[in-house]
Each structure stands twice: as C-alpha cells, then as structure tokens.
C-alpha positions, 0 to 999 in steps of 0.5 A, a space after each residue: 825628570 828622568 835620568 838616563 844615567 841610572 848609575 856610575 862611578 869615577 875616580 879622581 876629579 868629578 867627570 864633566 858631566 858631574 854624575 856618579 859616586 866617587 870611588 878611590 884609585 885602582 879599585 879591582 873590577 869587582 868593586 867597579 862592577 857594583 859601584 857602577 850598578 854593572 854587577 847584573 846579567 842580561 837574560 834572554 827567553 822566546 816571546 810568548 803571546 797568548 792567542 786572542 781566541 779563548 778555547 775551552 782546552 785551556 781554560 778559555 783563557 786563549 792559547 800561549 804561543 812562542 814567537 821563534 824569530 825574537 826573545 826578550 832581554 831582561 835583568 837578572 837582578 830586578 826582572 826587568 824587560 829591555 828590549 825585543 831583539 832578534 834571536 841572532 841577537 848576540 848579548 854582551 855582558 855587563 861585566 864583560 865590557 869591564 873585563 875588557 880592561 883587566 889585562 890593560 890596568 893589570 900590565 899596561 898602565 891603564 886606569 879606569 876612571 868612569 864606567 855606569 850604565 845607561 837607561 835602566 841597563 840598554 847601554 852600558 860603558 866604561 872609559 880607561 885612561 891610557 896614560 898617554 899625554 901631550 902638551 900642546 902649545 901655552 900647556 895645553 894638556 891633552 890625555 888619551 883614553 880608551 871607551 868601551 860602549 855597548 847596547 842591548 836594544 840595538 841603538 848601540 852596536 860594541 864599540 871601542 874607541 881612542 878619545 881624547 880629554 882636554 884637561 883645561 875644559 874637559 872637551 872629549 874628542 874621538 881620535 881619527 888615526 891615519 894609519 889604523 882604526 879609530 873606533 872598532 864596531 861589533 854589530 850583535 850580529 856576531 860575538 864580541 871578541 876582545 882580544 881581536 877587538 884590541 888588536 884591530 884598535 891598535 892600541 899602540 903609543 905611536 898612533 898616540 903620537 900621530 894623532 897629537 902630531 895631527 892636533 899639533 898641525 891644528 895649532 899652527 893653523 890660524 883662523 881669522 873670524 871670516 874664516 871661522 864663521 864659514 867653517 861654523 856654518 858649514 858645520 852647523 847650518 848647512 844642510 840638504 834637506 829642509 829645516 823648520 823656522 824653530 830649527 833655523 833659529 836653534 841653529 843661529 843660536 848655536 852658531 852664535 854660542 860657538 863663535 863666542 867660544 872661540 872668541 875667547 869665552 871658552 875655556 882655554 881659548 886664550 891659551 896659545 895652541 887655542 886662540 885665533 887657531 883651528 885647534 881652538 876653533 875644534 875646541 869650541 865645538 866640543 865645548 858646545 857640545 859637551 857642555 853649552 848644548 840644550 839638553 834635558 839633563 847631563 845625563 842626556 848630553 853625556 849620551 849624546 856627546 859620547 853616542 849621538 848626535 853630539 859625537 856625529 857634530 864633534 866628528 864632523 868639525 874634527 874632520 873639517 878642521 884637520 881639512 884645513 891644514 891638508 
C-alpha cells in the first residue's frame, strides 16, 4: 500500500503514529532538514502544451505553446511534478516551515519534536514543544506545541496552530483561545510572513494558562451516560443531508467505539480529571480519532487528524464540550 508519509524524524519517544526515524535532542535545523526528507526546493516553470495541429515549420511535430495563468510546481532534487496551480500561487519552502522555529528553539525553549513531508512533497509540517504543561486533576499531564503546515497543491493553505498532546494517550488537540487566535491561515495567495505569523499566533504562556484554565472547567464537568450519548450523537450522527445505509452503519460503529472509551476502555479514562467528566468525554473522541478511526494506514490518519476530517471532528466535540460548562 502507499504511504502518504514519505519521510520524518522525531525525537524522544516514538510519535502516536509510530512513523519516521528517530533523531537525538536539539539537532540543529540542517540536520532536522535531511532527516525529515525537507532538504529540497520547490521549482516553478509556465505550462507548456504542444498544439494537436502538426505544421511543417516544426517538424510536423505540433507547436509548443505556454500556457500564462498556471505553472507547475516540481522538486529540485528528483524532478518530480506536484501540482498545477495559479501563477499567483506564492510557494513556501520546505526549509522555511523549519526556519520558522529557529529563533523559538535558539531563545525561547522550544524544541522541535517531529517534522516530515507528506505525499511526495504536497504538504509539508513541522511540530515544536513549547514547554509549557499543566497537570490536570489524578496527574493527568497535558503539554503544549506549536504545528507548522503547509501545502503546495492547494489542499493545504500556511498554518500555525497551538496543539495540545495528552501524555497518558497521545491524543492531540487544537487549542481554541478566547482572546486570540488559535490557528493562523496564510492563503498562497499572499506571502507568508513569519514574524507576523508569531505575532498574530500570540505565542504567549498566559493563553497557555487560559486554555488549560478552560480544559480545567472540562474536568469538574460531569456526564452521565444519558448525557454522553446525546453529546455523541449529535457530534457524530447528526446531519443535514442525507446519509447512505453504509454510512449510518459506520457511524453507529463509531459511535459504539467512543461511548466504549469514555466508559473506561480508553486510555486514561480512569483518571479523576477523565471519568465520568466532559474532558474525558473530549478525550474519547480524539482517541477515536487519533488512533481507534478506520483508516488506510497511520500515515492517512496522521493526515486526517491533524489536517482533515479527523481535525474538523476533534474541532467540533472540542467546541461542544466547552458548550457544556458555559
């Protein structure tokens, strides 16, 4: 089968996902750039098409025209073609998502933990601990990173996010901060700017604080069973349009999977801040997620959890849970 993830590095302890090599601590960018398979350009040329016509001028070989409005994106190191995109279409390099950490591990504690590339080279990322950690209730730690993602086929605009990891499970979260932005989007419409990106990020330890505070209110929040199922459906069966019989019976059969987690199958749901409470509940849908979900490989739940559908499910059950205790 093939893999979506073509290569990455990690430090510390094997990712969630169990992919990539392993690299010792704070390894300077240059090696994280070829350990991770980042240590390429993407190139840009016109479109060109040869017209069906054959004229004698050329050989009767058809005539080679450009195409203005689009180029094509292809690697400097193998040559290989990734997208057709607009001629608007500003680039971000895949030593630029790295540098964006350069100051951050230099001067500000962070470290970078994984960084890889995805489907030959579309989309690219690179995730740095922040050091900053709270212990919830019966030592449930939660630490907190920055993701960097981008994408050169238009799937992906530039985005830096706060996420959370859940040591017991290694359930990752997006933060959502009140009082700035969670996640910051670069269209490839316009160029990424990394300083204004950290600032409008935010990245600041009293955001830290007032998420935690919020996943806190998560854990003196009970939920009874009655009141878990109709936070589950909602979530997962609910919808607008209509749904095929296949896609009713995967949706009990998720919705089965993470009423069993939450009832103590899943990983740390016996710890105080997680049993019988909203955090729990929010915990067994990113376990489900990141973890009990069909997927093709881990490398396709990877993508999903962190950039697909995955993250719009962890997104919306965060939203619903935080609904709970406002």
């Amino acid at each position: 089968m093939a893999h979506q993830i073509e290569k990455m590095a990690y430090v510390g302890d094997t990712p969630w996902h169990a992919l990539g090599s392993h690299l010792p601590a704070k390894q300077p960018l240059e090696v994280w750039a070829q350990k991770a398979g980042m240590d390429w350009k993407i190139c840009e040329t016109p479109v060109r098409f040869v017209a069906a016509e054959k004229h004698a001028e050329s050989g009767g070989q058809g005539n080679m025209l450009a195409f203005e409005d689009q180029k094509v994106l292809y690697r400097s190191d193998n040559h290989k073609a990734l997208s057709v995109v607009s001629k608007r279409y500003k680039v971000v390099q895949p030593r630029a998502v790295l540098e964006f950490y350069r100051d951050l591990t230099q001067a500000s504690g962070y470290e970078l933990e994984t960084a890889g590339v995805l489907k030959e080279g579309r989309k690219f990322w690179a995730l740095a601990r922040t050091g900053k950690e709270t212990k919830l209730r019966g030592n449930d730690l939660v630490q907190g990173y920055i993701l960097l993602a981008t994408s050169c086929d238009g799937t992906l605009a530039t985005v830096a996010t706060h996420t959370t990891v859940r040591v017991v499970c290694a359930n990752t979260l997006a933060v959502a901060l009140d009082n700035a932005r969670g996640a910051v989007k670069v269209p490839h419409s316009t160029t990424f700017d990394p300083a204004q990106v950290k600032s409008q990020l935010g990245i600041a330890v009293s955001q830290w604080d007032g998420f935690m505070g919020r996943m806190k209110e998560l854990t003196d929040c009970k939920v009874n069973d009655a009141a878990a199922e109709k936070f589950l459906r909602r979530l997962i069966c609910q919808t607008d349009a209509p749904v095929s019989a296949n896609e009713r019976l995967s949706q009990a059969r998720a919705l089965k999977t993470v009423q069993s987690l939450f009832a103590g199958e899943g990983r740390g749901a016996d710890l105080t801040s997680a049993k019988g409470t909203a955090w729990g509940l929010l915990n067994a849908v990113t376990q489900f997620v990141d973890h009990e979900r069909r997927a093709r490989s881990q490398d396709y739940r990877l993508d999903s959890a962190w950039f697909g559908a995955g993250a719009l499910l962890k997104e919306r059950a965060l939203g619903q849970a935080l609904a709970l205790v406002d």
